[in-house]
C-alpha positions in Angstrom: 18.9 15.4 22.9 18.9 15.9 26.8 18.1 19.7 26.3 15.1 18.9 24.1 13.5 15.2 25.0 11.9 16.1 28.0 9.2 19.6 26.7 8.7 17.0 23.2 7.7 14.0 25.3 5.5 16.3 27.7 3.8 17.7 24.4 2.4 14.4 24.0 1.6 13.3 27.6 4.4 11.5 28.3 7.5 11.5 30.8 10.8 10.4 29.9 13.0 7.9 32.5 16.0 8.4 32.4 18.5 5.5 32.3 22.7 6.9 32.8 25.0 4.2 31.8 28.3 4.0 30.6 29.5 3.8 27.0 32.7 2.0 27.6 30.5 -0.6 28.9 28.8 -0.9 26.0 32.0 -0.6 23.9 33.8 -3.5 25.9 30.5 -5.7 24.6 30.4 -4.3 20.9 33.5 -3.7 20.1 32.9 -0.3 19.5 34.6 2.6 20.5 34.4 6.1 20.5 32.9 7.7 17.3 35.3 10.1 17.7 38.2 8.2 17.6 37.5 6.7 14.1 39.9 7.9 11.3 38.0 9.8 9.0 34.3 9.5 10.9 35.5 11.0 13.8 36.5 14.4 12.2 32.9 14.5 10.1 31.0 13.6 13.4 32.8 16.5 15.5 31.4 19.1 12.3 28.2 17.1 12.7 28.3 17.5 16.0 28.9 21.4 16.3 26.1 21.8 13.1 23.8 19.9 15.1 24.2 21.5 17.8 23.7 25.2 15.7 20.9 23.4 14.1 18.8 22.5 17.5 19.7 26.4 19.0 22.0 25.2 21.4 25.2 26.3 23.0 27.9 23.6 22.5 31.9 23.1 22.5 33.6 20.1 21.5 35.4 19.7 25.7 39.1 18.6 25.3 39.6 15.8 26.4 36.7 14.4 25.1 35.1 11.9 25.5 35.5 11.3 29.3 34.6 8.1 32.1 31.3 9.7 33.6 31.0 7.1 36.3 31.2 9.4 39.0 28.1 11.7 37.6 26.4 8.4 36.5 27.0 7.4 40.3 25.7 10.9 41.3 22.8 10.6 39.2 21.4 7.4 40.9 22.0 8.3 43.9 20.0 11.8 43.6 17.0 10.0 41.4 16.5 7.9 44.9 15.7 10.9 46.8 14.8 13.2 44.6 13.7 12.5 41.1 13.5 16.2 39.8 16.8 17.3 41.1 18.7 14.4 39.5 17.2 15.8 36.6 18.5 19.2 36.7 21.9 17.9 37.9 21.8 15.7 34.5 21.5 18.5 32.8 23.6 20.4 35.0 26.5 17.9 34.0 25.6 17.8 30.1 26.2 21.8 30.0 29.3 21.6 32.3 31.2 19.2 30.0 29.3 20.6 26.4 28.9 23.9 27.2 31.7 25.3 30.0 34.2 22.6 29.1 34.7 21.2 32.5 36.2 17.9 32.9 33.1 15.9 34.4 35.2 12.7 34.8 36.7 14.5 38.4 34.8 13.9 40.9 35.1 17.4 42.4 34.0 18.7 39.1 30.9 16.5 39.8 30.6 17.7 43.3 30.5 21.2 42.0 27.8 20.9 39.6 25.8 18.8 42.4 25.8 21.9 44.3 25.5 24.2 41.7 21.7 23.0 41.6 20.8 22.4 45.3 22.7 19.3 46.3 24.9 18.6 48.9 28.2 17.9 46.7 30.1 16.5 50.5 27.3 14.2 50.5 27.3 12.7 46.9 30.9 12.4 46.9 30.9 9.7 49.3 27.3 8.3 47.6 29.3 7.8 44.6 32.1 5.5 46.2 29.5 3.4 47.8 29.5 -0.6 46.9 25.6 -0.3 46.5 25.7 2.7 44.3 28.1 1.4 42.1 26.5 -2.1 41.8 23.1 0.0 40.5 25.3 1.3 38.2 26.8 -1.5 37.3 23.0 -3.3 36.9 22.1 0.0 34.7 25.0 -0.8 32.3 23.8 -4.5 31.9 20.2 -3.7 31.5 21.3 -1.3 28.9 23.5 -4.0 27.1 20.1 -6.2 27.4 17.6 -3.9 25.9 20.7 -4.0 23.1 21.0 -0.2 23.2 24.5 0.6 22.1 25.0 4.4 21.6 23.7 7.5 23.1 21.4 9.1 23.1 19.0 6.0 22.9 15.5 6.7 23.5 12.8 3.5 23.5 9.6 4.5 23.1 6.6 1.7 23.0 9.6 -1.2 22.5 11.1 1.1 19.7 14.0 1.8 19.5 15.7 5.3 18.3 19.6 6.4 18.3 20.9 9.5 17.3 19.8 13.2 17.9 19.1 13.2 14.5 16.2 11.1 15.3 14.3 13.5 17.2 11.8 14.3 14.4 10.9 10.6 13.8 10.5 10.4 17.9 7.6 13.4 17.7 6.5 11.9 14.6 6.4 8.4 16.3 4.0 10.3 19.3 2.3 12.6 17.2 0.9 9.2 15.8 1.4 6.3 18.2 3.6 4.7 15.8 4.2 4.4 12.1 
C-alpha cells in the first residue's frame, strides 16, 4: 500500500498524511496480535502476502524475524515530518523497502540510522531525536489517536471519515475517489 497510495491519491487531487503508529499498541487494546502468528491464518496470509505483493508488481520478502517493534523508525519519522515533510516521506519508504525488500532488521536503531542517511538525513542526528521524551510522547499521542479513530490494522487509510483496511482494498479506495463516495 505505501508504494502505491501516494500516485492513486494524487490522480485524484488529493495528498495522503501519513500517521506511523505502532501495532502492538493497538494489539495491547484489541486483543489482537500478529496475523502472522495465528495457527492456520498466519501461513495463508504470508502466501497472501507474497501473491499480493506479485500481484501489485512489487519486490517483496517475507524479513525473518518478522514482524518487528518499529518504534525507533516511527520515532524517526516524526521527527523528520517536523522539518521536512518530503524527506520523511522517502525515509518511510526507505524503511518499508529495508525491512520488505533487503530484509534488514528495522527494529535496530542503527539500521534506522542507516536508512535515514541512505536518503539525505543526518542518521547521528535522528538517533538522539528518537530517544527524546518529546519525540516519544508524539509517538505515544499518535498511537492513541490511532486507537480513537478505532483503526486497528495496517494499512488503514480514512478517506472522507471512511474507513478502509487491507491492501486489498486499494481498488475500492480509487473507486471511493473516482466517485466521491459510494
Amino acid at each position: 500500500m505505501a508504494e502505491k497510495i501516494d500516485a492513486l491519491a494524487a490522480r485524484y487531487g488529493r495528498e495522503v498524511a501519513w500517521h506511523p503508529y505502532l501495532l502492538g499498541a493497538v494489539y495491547k487494546v484489541t486483543g489482537g496480535v500478529p496475523l502472522t502468528g495465528l495457527p492456520m491464518k498466519g501461513e495463508y496470509a504470508l502466501h497472501d502476502i507474497v501473491r499480493s505483493a506479485r500481484y501489485l508488481g512489487l519486490p517483496f520478502v517475507v524479513p525473518e524475524p518478522f514482524p518487528v517493534a518499529t518504534q525507533h523508525a516511527a520515532r524517526a519519522f516524526y521527527h523528520l515530518q517536523d522539518t521536512d515533510p518530503a524527506l520523511a516521506r522517502r525515509f518511510a519508504l526507505a524503511v518499508f523497502r529495508a525491512f520488505f525488500v533487503d530484509g534488514l532488521d528495522i527494529s535496530s536503531l542503527d539500521t534506522v540510522k542507516q536508512v535515514a542517511e541512505s536518503v539525505g538525513a543526518p542518521g547521528d542526528e535522528l538517533g538522539a531525536a528518537v530517544s527524546a521524551d518529546a519525540i516519544k510522547a508524539r509517538l505515544k499521542a499518535e498511537c492513541e489517536a490511532a486507537l480513537a479513530r478505532g483503526i486497528f490494522g495496517s494499512p488503514y487509510v480514512v478517506i472522507d471519515g471512511e474507513c478502509f483496511w487491507g491492501v486489498d482494498r486499494l481498488p475500492q479506495i480509487e473507486r471511493w475517489l473516482e466517485t466521491g463516495g459510494f
